[in-house]
Each structure stands twice: as structure tokens, then as C-alpha cells.
LUMNUFI-886517 format. One record per residue: residue number from 0; x, y, z of N, C-alpha, C in turn. Coordinates in pm, 1 decimal, decimal comma. Layout:
N
+-----+----------+----------+----------+----------+----------+----------+----------+----------+----------+
|   n |      n_X |      n_Y |      n_Z |     ca_X |     ca_Y |     ca_Z |      c_X |      c_Y |      c_Z |
+-----+----------+----------+----------+----------+----------+----------+----------+----------+----------+
| NUM |        X |        Y |        Z |        X |        Y |        Z |        X |        Y |        Z |
...
+-----+----------+----------+----------+----------+----------+----------+----------+----------+----------+
END
This chain:
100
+-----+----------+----------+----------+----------+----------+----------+----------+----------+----------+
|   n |      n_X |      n_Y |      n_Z |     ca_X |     ca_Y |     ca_Z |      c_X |      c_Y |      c_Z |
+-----+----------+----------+----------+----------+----------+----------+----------+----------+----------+
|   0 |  -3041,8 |  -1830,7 |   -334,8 |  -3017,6 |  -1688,0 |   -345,7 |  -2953,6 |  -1664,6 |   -481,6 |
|   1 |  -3019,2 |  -1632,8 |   -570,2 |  -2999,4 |  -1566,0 |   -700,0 |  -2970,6 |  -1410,5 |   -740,1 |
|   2 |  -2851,2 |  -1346,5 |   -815,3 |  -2881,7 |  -1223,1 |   -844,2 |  -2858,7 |  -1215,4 |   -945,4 |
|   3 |  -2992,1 |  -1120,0 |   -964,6 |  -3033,3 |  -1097,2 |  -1118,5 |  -2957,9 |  -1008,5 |  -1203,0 |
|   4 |  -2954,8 |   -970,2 |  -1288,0 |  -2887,6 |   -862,8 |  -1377,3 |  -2986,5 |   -754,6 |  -1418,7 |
|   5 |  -2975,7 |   -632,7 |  -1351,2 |  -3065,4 |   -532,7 |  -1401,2 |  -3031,9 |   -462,6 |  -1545,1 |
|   6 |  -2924,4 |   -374,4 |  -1555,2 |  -2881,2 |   -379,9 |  -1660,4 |  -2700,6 |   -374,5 |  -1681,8 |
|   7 |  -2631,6 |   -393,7 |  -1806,4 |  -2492,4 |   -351,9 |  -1856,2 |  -2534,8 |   -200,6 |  -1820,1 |
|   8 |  -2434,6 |   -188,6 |  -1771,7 |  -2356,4 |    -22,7 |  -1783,5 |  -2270,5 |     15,2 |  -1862,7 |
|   9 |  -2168,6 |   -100,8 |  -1854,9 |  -2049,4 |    -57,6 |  -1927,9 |  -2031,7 |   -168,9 |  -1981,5 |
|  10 |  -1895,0 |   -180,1 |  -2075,2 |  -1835,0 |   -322,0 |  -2065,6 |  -1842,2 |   -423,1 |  -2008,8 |
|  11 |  -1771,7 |   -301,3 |  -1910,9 |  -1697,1 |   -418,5 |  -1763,5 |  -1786,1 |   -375,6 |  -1649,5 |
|  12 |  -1888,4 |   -312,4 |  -1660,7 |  -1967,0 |   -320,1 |  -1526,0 |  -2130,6 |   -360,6 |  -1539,1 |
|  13 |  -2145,7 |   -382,8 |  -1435,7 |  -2308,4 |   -443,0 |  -1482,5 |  -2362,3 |   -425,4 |  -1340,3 |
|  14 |  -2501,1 |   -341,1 |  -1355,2 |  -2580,9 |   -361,8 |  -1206,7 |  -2658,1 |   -489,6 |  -1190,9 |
|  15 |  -2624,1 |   -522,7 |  -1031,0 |  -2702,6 |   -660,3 |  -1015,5 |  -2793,2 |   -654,2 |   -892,6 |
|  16 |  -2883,6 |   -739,8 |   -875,9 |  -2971,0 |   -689,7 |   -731,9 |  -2956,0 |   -861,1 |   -688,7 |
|  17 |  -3011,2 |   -895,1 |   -563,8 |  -3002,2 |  -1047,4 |   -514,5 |  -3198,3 |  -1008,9 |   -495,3 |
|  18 |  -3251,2 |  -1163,7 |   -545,4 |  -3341,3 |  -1173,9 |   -515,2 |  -3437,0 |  -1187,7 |   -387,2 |
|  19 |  -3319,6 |  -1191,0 |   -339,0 |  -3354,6 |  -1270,6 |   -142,0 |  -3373,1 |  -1114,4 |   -109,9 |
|  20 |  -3271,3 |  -1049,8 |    -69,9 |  -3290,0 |   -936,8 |    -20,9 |  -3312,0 |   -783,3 |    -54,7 |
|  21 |  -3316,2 |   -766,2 |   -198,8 |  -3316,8 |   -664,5 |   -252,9 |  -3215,6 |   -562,1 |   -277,8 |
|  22 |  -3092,2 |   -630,1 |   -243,5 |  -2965,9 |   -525,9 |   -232,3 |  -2935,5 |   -523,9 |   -356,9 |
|  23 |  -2892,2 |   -432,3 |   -394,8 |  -2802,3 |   -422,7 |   -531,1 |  -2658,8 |   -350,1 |   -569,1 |
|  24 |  -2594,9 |   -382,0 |   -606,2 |  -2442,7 |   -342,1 |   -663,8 |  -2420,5 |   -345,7 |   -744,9 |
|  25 |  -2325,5 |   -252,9 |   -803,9 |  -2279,6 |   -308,8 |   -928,4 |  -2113,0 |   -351,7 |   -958,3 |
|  26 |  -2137,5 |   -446,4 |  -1010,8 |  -2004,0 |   -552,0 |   -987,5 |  -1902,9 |   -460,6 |  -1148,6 |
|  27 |  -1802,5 |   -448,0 |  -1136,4 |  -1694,2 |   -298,9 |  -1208,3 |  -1577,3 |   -432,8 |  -1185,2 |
|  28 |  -1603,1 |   -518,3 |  -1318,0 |  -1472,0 |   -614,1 |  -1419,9 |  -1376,3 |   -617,4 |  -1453,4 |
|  29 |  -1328,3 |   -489,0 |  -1474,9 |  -1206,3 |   -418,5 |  -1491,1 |  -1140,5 |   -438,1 |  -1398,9 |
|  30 |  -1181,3 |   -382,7 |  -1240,8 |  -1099,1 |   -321,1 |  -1165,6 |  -1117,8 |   -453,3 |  -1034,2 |
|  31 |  -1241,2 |   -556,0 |  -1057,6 |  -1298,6 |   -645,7 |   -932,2 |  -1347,3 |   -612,4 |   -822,7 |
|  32 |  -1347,8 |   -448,4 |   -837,4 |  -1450,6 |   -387,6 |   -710,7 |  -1612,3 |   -390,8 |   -727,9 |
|  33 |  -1661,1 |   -417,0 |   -595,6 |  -1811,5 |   -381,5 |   -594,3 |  -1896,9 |   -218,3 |   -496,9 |
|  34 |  -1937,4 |   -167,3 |   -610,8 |  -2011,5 |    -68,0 |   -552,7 |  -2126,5 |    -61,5 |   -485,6 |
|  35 |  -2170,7 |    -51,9 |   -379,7 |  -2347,0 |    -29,6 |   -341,2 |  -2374,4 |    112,1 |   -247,1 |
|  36 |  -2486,6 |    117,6 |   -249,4 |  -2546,5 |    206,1 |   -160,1 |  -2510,7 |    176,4 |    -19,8 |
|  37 |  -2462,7 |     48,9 |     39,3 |  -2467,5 |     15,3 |    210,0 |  -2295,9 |     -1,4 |    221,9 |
|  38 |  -2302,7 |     55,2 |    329,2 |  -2194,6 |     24,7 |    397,2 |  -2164,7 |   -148,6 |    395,6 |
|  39 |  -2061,7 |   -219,6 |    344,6 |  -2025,1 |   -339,7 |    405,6 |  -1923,7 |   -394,4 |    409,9 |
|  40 |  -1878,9 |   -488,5 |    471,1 |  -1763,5 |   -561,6 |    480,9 |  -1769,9 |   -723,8 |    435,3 |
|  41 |  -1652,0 |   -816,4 |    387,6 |  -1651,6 |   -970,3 |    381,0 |  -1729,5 |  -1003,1 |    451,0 |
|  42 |  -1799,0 |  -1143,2 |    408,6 |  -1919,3 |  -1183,4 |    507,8 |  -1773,5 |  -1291,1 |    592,1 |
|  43 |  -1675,6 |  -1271,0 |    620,1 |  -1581,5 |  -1327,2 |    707,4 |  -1547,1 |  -1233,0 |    839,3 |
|  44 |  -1567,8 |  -1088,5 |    801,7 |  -1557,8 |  -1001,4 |    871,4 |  -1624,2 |  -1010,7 |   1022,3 |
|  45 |  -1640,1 |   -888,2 |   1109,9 |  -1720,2 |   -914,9 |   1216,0 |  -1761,0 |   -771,8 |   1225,1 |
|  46 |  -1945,1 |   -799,7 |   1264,7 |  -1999,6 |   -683,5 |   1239,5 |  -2039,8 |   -668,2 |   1396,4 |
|  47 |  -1967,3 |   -730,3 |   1497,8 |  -1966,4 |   -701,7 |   1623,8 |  -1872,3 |   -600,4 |   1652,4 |
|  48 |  -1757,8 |   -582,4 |   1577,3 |  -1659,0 |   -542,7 |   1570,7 |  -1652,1 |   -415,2 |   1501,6 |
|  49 |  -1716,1 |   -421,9 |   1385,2 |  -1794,0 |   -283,3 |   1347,6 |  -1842,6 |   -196,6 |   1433,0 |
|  50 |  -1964,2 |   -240,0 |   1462,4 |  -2025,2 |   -168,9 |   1616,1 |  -1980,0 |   -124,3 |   1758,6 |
|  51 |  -1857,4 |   -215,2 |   1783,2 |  -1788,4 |   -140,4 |   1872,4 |  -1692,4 |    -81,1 |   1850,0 |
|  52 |  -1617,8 |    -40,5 |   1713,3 |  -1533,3 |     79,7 |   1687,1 |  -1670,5 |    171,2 |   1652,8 |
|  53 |  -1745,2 |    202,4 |   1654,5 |  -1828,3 |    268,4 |   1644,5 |  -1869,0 |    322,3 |   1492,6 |
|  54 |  -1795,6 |    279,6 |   1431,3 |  -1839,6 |    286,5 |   1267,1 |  -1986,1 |    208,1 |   1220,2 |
|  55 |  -2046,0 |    134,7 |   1277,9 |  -2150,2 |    130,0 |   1244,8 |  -2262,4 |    135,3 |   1412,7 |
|  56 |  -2336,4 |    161,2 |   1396,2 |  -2468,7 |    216,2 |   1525,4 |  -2501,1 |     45,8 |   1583,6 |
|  57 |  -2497,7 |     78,6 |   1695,3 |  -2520,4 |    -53,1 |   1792,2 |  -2639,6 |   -117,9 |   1751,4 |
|  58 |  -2748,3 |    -27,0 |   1728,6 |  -2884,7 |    -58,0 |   1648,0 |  -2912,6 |   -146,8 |   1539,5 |
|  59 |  -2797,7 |    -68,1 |   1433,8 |  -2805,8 |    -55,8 |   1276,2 |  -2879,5 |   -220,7 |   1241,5 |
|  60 |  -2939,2 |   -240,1 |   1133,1 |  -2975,6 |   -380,3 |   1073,6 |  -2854,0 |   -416,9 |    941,4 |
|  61 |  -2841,2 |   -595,1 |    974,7 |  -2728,5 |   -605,9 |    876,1 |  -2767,3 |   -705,5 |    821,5 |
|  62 |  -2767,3 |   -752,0 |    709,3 |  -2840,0 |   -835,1 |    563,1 |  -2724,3 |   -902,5 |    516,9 |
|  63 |  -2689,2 |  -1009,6 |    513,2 |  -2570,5 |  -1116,2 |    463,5 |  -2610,4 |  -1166,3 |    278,6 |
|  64 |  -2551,2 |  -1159,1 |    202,0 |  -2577,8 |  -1183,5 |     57,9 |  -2451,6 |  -1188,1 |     12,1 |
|  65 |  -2430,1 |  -1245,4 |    -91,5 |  -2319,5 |  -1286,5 |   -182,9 |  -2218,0 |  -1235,9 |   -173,7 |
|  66 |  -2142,7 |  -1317,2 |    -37,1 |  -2010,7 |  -1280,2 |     33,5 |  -2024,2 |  -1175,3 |     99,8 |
|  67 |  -2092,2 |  -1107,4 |     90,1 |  -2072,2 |   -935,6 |    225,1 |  -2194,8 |   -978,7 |    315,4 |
|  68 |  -2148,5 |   -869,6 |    385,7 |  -2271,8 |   -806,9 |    488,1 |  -2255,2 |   -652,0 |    495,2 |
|  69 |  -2410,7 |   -626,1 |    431,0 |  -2469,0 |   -503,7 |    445,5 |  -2520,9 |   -438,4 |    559,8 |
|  70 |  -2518,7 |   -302,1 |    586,6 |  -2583,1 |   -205,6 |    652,9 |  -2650,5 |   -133,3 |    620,8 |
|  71 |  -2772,3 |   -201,7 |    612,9 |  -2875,5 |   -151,6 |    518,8 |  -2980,8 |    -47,1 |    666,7 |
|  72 |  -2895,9 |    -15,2 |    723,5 |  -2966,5 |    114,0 |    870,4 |  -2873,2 |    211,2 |    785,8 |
|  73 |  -2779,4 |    221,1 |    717,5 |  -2679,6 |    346,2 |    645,4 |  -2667,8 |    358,7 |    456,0 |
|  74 |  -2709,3 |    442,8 |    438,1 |  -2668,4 |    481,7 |    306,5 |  -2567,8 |    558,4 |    275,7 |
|  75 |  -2455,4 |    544,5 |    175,1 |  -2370,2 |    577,0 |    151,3 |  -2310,9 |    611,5 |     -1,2 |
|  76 |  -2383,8 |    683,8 |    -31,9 |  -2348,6 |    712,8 |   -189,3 |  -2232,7 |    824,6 |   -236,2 |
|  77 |  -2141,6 |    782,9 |   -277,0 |  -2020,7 |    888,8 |   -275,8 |  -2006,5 |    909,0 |   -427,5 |
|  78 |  -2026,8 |    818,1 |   -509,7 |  -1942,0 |    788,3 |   -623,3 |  -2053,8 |    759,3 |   -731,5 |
|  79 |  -2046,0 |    800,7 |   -853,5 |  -2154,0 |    775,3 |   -968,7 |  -2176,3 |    624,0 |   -956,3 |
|  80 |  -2088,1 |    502,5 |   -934,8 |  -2133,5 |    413,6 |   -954,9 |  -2214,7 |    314,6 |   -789,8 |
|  81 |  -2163,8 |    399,4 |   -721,0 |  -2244,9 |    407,2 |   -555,0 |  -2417,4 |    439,1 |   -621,2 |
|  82 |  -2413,3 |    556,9 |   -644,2 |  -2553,8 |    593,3 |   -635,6 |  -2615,5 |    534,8 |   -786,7 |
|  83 |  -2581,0 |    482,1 |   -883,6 |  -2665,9 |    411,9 |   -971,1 |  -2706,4 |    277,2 |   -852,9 |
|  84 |  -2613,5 |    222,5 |   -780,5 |  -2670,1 |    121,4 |   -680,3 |  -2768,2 |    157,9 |   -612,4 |
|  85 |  -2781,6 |    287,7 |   -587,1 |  -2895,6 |    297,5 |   -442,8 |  -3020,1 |    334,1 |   -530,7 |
|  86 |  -3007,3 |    403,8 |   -662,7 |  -3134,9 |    386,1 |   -677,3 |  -3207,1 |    244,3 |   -763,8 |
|  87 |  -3142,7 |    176,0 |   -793,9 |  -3183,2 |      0,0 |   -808,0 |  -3214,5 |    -50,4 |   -720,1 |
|  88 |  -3156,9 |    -43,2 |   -581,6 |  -3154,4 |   -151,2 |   -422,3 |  -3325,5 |   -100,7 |   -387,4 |
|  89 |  -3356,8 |   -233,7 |   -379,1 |  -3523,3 |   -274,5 |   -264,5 |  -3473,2 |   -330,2 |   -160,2 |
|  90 |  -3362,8 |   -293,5 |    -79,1 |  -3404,4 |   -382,9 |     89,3 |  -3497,4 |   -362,9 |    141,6 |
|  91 |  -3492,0 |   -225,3 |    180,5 |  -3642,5 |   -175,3 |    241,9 |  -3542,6 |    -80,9 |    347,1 |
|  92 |  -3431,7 |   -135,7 |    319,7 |  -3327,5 |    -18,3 |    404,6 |  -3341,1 |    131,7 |    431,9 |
|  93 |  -3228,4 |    197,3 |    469,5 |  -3247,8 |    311,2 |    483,1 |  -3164,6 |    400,2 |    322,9 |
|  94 |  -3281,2 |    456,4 |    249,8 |  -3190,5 |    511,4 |     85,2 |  -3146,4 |    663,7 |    102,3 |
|  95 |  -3207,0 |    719,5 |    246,9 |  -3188,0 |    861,0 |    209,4 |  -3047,4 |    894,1 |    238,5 |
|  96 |  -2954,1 |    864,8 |    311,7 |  -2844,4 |    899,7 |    368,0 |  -2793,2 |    909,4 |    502,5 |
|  97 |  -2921,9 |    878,0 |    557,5 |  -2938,2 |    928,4 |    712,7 |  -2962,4 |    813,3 |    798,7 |
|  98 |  -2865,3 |    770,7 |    895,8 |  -2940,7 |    660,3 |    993,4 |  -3090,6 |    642,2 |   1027,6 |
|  99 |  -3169,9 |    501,3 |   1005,5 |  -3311,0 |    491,4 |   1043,3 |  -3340,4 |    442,1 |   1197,6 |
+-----+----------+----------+----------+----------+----------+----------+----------+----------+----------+
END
């Protein structure tokens, strides 16, 4: 599992996608946060646990990649550097905003 570098943004930020699954983020150097289009948590986390506080849909589909796990059934773009992620990301997820 490789991720590629789409392009510099900034300095300190750079969009990246993983080849396996098509997710993309962009990793922000400065600050060590990562932005994407999906909802996710540490891939240490528990996404059983998600689902039964009800923050994510009993349904939803979840995609494991470089340390997280995505919810790629939810899009979530709040922030300029959120939505440069969603329009880079190929999961095949859901991009519009709306549970699939």
C-alpha cells in the first residue's frame, strides 16, 4: 500500500491519495493534522463503537489505509482543505454529502 503525491499545496501541506483504495488527504506539516473528505478515526479505534453511539450508520462501509479507518458511506467537507480532499479521493465512496 503506497500513497502517491498528487500535488504541493503549500509548504507544509501536500495532497496524497493511497493506491489500494483511492482515498485521499491531505497531510498539513505545520500543524500534523490530516484532512479528508471521510469521516475517520485511528485504525486502533473501534468502528463497532462508532456505530453504536450512532455517529456512524450500522450499514455505512469502512476502508482501513495508512493508520485510519474511513467512512467512505459519509462525506464530510467542512473546511477548504477537507474539500480539496474530496475532490482528489477515488474510493468509489459516497462524494456528495449524503449517506449511500
Amino acid at each position: 500500500m503506497s500513497k502517491m503525491l498528487i500535488r504541493q499545496i503549500s509548504p507544509s501541506a501536500r495532497l496524497v491519495r493511497c493506491s489500494r483504495t483511492g482515498i485521499a488527504w491531505v497531510e498539513e506539516g505545520g500543524t500534523g493534522m490530516r484532512y479528508s473528505a471521510h469521516p475517520n478515526i485511528s485504525d486502533s479505534g473501534s468502528v463497532r463503537g462508532m456505530k453504536e453511539r450512532g455517529y456512524w450508520g450500522k450499514h455505512d462501509t469502512t476502508v482501513r489505509t495508512h493508520g485510519f479507518i474511513y467512512n467512505i458511506s459519509q462525506a464530510l467537507a467542512v473546511d477548504p482543505l477537507s474539500k480539496v480532499a474530496l475532490n482528489a479521493c477515488s474510493c468509489g465512496g459516497n462524494h456528495g454529502g449524503k449517506r449511500r
